[in-house]
C-alpha positions in Angstrom: 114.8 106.5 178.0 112.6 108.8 175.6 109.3 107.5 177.6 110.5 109.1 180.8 111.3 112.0 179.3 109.3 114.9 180.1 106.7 116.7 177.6 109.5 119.5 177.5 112.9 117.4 176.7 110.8 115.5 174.2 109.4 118.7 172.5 113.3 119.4 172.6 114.2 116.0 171.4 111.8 116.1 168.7 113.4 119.4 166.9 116.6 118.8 167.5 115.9 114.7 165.8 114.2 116.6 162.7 117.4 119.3 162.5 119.8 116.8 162.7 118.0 115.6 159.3 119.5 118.6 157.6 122.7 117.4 158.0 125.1 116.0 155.4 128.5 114.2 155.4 131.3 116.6 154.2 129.1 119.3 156.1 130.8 122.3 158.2 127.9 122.9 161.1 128.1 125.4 163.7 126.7 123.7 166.9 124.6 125.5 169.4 124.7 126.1 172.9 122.1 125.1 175.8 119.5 122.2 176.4 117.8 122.0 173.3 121.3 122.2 171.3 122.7 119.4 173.4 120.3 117.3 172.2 121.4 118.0 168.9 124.8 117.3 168.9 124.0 114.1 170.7 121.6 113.5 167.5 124.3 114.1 164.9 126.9 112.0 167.4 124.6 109.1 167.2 124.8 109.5 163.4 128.1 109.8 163.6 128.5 106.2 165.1 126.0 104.5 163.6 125.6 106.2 159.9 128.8 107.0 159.1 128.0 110.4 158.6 131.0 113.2 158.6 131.0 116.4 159.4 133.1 119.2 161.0 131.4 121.2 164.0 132.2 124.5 164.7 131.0 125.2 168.6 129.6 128.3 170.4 130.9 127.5 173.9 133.5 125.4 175.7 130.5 123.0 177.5 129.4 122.0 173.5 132.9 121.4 173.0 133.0 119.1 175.6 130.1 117.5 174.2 131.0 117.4 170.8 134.2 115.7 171.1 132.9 113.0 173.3 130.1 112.2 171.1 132.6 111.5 168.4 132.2 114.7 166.6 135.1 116.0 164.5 135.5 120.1 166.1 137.6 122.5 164.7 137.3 126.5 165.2 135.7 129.0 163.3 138.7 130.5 161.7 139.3 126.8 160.6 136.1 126.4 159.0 136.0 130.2 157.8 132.4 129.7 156.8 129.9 127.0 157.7 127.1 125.6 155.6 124.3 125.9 158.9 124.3 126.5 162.2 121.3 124.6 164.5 120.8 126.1 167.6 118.4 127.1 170.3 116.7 130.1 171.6 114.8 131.9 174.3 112.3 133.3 172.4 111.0 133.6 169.0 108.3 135.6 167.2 106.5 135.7 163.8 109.9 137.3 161.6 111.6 134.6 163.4 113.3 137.2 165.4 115.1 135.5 168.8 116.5 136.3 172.0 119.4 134.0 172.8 122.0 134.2 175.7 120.0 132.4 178.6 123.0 130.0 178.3 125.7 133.0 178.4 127.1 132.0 174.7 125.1 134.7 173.1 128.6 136.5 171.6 129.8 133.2 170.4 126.7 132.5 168.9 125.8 135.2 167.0 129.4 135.3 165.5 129.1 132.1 164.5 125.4 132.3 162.8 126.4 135.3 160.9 129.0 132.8 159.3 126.7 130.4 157.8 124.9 130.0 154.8 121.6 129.0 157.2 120.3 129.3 161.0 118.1 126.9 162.3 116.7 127.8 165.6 115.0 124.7 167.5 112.8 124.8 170.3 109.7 123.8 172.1 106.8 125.5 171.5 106.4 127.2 174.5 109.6 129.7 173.3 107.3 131.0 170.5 105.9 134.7 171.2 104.1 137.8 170.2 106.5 139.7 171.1 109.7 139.4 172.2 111.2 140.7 176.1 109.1 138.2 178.6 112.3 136.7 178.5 115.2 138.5 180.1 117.7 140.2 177.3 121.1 139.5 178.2 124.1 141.8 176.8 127.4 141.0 177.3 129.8 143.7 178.7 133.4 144.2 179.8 134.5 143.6 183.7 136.0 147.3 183.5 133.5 149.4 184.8 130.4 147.4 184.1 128.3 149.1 186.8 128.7 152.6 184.6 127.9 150.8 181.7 124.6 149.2 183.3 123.6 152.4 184.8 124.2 153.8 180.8 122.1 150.9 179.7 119.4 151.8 182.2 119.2 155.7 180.9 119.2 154.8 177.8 116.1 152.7 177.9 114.2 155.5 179.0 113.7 156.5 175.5 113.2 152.9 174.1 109.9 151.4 173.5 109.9 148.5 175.8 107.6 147.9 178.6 110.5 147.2 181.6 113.7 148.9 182.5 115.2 147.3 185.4 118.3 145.4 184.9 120.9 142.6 186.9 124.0 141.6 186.7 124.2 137.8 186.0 125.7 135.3 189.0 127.5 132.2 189.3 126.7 131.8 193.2 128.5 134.3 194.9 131.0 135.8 192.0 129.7 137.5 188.8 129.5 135.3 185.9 131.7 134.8 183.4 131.9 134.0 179.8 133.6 132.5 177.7 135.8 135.7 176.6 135.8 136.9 179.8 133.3 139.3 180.3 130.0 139.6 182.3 126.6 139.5 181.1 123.8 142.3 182.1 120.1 140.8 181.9 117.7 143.5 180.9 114.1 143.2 182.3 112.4 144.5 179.3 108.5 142.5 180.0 108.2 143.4 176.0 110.1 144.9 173.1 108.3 147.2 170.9 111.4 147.5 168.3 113.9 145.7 168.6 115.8 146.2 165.7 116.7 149.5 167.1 117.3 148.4 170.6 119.8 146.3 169.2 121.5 148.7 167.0 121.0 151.3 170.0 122.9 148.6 172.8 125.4 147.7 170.5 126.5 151.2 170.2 127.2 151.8 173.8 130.6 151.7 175.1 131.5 148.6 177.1 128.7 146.7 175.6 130.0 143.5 173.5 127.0 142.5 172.1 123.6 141.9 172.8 121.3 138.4 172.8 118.6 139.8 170.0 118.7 138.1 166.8 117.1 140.3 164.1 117.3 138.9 160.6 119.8 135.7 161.6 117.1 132.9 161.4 116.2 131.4 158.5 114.4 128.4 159.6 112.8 127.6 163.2 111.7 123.6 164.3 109.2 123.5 166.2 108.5 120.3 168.7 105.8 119.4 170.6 105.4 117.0 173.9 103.4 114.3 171.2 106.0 114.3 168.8 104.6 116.6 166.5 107.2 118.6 164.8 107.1 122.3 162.5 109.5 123.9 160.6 108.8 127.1 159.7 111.0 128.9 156.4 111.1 132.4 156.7 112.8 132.7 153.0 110.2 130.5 151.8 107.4 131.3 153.6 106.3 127.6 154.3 105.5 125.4 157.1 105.5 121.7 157.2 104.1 119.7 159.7 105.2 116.2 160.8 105.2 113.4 163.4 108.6 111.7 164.6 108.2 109.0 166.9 110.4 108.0 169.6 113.3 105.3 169.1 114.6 104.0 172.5 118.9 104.5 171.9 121.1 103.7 174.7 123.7 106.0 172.8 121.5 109.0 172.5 120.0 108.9 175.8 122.7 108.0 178.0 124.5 110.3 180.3 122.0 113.3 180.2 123.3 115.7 182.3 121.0 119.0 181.1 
């Protein structure tokens, strides 16, 4: 129940309650992938069953799918939707320009396509995923099986004349096998400590053969949520340039908080 939660999953609870509040019936909503996103979808599934709201929810990965369709949520695919009136989702880390760096949860290609394709993104997250800069976190591109050791050791040189802080770089596991995404393909996590541009890393990464896409979001976010461990809540408008500061409390639902398995 919400009072066991920790101060983490409630800060995540807490955004992902307020974003589900931007939500209307004959909406088409990209849903996120990761923690904070599940929590989201099983905010707009409760509304779902008990409000009679209706929407159509476009998902980044197979796992929100999943979770989509059994919290009652209509899904249908991107090319059904063609364009989507928001996407809600989380992220790694944030700064001031509401910049991010998604892809912890290895959707990041998924994602981004389907962001791009909406009239809004709303990022939630805890506080804690709000930064000065961004690259604490590690940046994950996604890259093709075939010959993905060249294409890291590319990646690696080419960082050399980038202005970040780190250059060191992993391919991502499952256990003992590689992992893999949803399309297929492996993900690199660059060790970066901190990004001093990263609108040109991005454009620099994305022009690098075998590279599929990269986990910085430059100009994609319109709106971030902020929750807090109290309940405190912030959303932030980049377009607007406002911030609005609230308090949602905890309602005990055995719908909503049943079955958590992030």
């Amino acid at each position: 129940m919400p009072s066991e939660l920790s101060p983490i999953d409630k800060a995540k609870f807490v955004s992902a309650k307020r974003a589900a509040q931007l939500v209307e019936t004959g909406m088409r909503v990209g849903l996120g992938t990761g923690s904070t996103a599940a929590w989201l979808v099983r905010c707009l599934g409760e509304m779902v069953r008990d409000d009679g709201l209706r929407i159509k929810g476009v998902p980044t990965s197979t796992r929100t799918a999943e979770l989509a369709r059994d919290v009652g949520i209509e899904v249908i695919s991107l090319d059904e939707a063609k364009w989507l009136d928001i996407t809600i989702d989380g992220a790694d880390e944030f700064d001031g320009q509401l910049n991010l760096i998604k892809g912890g949860g290895g959707a990041l290609l998924q994602e981004k396509i389907v962001a791009t394709a909406s009239d809004q993104m709303v990022v939630i997250a805890d506080v804690g995923k709000e930064v000065e800069t961004l690259g604490a976190f590690p940046l994950p591109i996604e890259v093709i099986p075939f010959g993905w050791q060249t294409t890291q050791a590319l990646v690696e040189e080419t960082l050399v004349s980038m202005d970040v802080l780190g250059r060191e770089s992993s391919l991502r596991m499952n256990g003992a096998v590689p992992f893999v995404t949803d399309e297929g393909n492996h993900i690199i996590d660059l060790h970066l400590k901190r990004i001093g541009n990263a609108r040109q890393l991005s454009l620099v990464l994305n022009q690098m053969p075998g590279v599929v896409e990269n986990g910085l979001f430059i100009d994609i976010c319109d709106r971030v949520i902020i929750g807090f461990g109290d309940g405190k809540v912030e959303v932030r408008d980049i377009n607007e340039g406002t911030v609005e500061k609230g308090q949602l409390d905890f309602v005990e639902s055995d719908n909503l908080f049943a079955d958590l398995s992030d």
